[in-house]
Residue, then its C-alpha position, 0 to 999 in steps of 0.5 A: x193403596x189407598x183402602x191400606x192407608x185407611x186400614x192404616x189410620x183406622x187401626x191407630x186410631x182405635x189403639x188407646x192413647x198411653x196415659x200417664x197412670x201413677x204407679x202405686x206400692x201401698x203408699x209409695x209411687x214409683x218417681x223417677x226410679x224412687x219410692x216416694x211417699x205420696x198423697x196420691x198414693x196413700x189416698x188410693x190405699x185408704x181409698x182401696x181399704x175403705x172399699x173392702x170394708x164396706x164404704x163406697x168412696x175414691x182416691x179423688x174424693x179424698x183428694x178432693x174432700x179432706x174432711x171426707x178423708x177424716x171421715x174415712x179415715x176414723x171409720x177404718x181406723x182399726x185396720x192397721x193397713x191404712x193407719x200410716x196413711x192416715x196418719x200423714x193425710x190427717x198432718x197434711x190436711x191438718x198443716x194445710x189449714 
């Protein structure tokens, strides 16, 4: 009984702990059932975009750095993907100064 309960506690153990992760269509974050337009979202689209062209950067460090956001942002500029999450990053960012 014993080395059962020890299988028992071994194997939960090694099962990984269900996270929150934010669902992400483009912009859009699945909130309650609704499509939301969110920071979070669209920092992971530029963020994703930015690495096929090239830049080595994350959705953090443009949470994080809204002037490397901008940076990033001018230097994707033409790729029609990331232009409306760019647009409402740059109001945000530029609201919150």
């Amino acid at each position: 009984m014993n080395r059962l309960r020890l299988i028992l506690v071994i194997g939960l153990a090694l099962i990984p702990s269900v996270g929150y992760a934010a669902r992400c269509d483009g912009n859009f974050q699945l909130v309650r059932g609704s499509w939301v337009s969110t920071r979070y979202c669209r920092a992971v689209e530029i963020a994703k975009v930015a690495r096929e062209s090239g830049m080595n950067v994350s959705a953090e460090t443009l949470l994080r750095h809204p002037s490397r956001a901008d940076e990033v942002c001018r230097f994707i500029d033409s790729d029609i993907r990331a232009h409306p999450a760019c647009e409402e990053m740059h109001a945000i960012f530029e609201w919150a100064w």
